[in-house]
N, C-alpha and C positions, 0 to 999 in steps of 0.2 A: 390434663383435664379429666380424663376417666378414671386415673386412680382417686382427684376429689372425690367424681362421683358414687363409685364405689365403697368411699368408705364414710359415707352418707351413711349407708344402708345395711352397713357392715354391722352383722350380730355377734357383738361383743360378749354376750354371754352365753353362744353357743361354740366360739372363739376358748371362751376360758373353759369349757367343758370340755373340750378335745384337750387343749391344753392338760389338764387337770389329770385325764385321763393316758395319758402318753407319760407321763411324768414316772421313773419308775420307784416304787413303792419303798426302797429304802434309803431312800435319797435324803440328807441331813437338812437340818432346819437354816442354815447360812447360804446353803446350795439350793435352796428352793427361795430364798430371798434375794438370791443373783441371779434365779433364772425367772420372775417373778412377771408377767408381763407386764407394759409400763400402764397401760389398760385397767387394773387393778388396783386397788389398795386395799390396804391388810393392817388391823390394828395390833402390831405384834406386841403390845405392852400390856395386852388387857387380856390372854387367853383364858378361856373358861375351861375347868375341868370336867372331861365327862371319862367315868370311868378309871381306865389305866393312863389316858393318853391328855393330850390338852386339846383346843380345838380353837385358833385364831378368827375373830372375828373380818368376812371382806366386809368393807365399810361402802366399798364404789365400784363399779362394771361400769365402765363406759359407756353413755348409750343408754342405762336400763335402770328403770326403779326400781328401788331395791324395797318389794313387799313384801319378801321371804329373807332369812337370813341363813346367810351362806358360810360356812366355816371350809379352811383347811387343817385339817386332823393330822397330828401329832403321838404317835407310841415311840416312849423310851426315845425320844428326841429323833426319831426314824418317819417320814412321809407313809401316810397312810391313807392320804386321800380325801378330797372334799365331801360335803353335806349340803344338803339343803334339808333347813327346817320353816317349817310354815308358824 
């Protein structure tokens, strides 16, 4: 009954932020789609390019409107960490 309640209230998008941030930096694009929480989705068919790198669109966070758009960043096929653009 307390773990329901818990995760009521559970911030899913403070969740993916640690996530996000614990994840290390050269970790491959297959290995960040297995390690990917299930919390998340990610449109991997449509990344936009910024720059050197690509930038995967998250489409959903559990829990939270998505008023900002959030990417996870891509160099040379190597994890480079998320974004948030307003």
């Amino acid at each position: 009954m307390i773990e329901r309640l818990t995760s009521l209230f559970k911030n899913y998008l403070w969740e993916f932020h640690c996530w996000s941030t614990q994840v290390p930096m050269d970790t491959s694009l297959e290995e960040i789609k297995r390690q990917l929480p299930a919390y998340i989705s990610v449109d991997w068919q449509r990344p936009e390019q910024f720059g050197q790198g690509l930038l995967y669109p998250v489409t959903r966070i559990k829990g939270h409107r998505m008023k900002r758009r959030q990417y996870i960043g891509f160099v040379e096929g190597a994890y480079c960490g998320c974004t948030l653009m307003s």
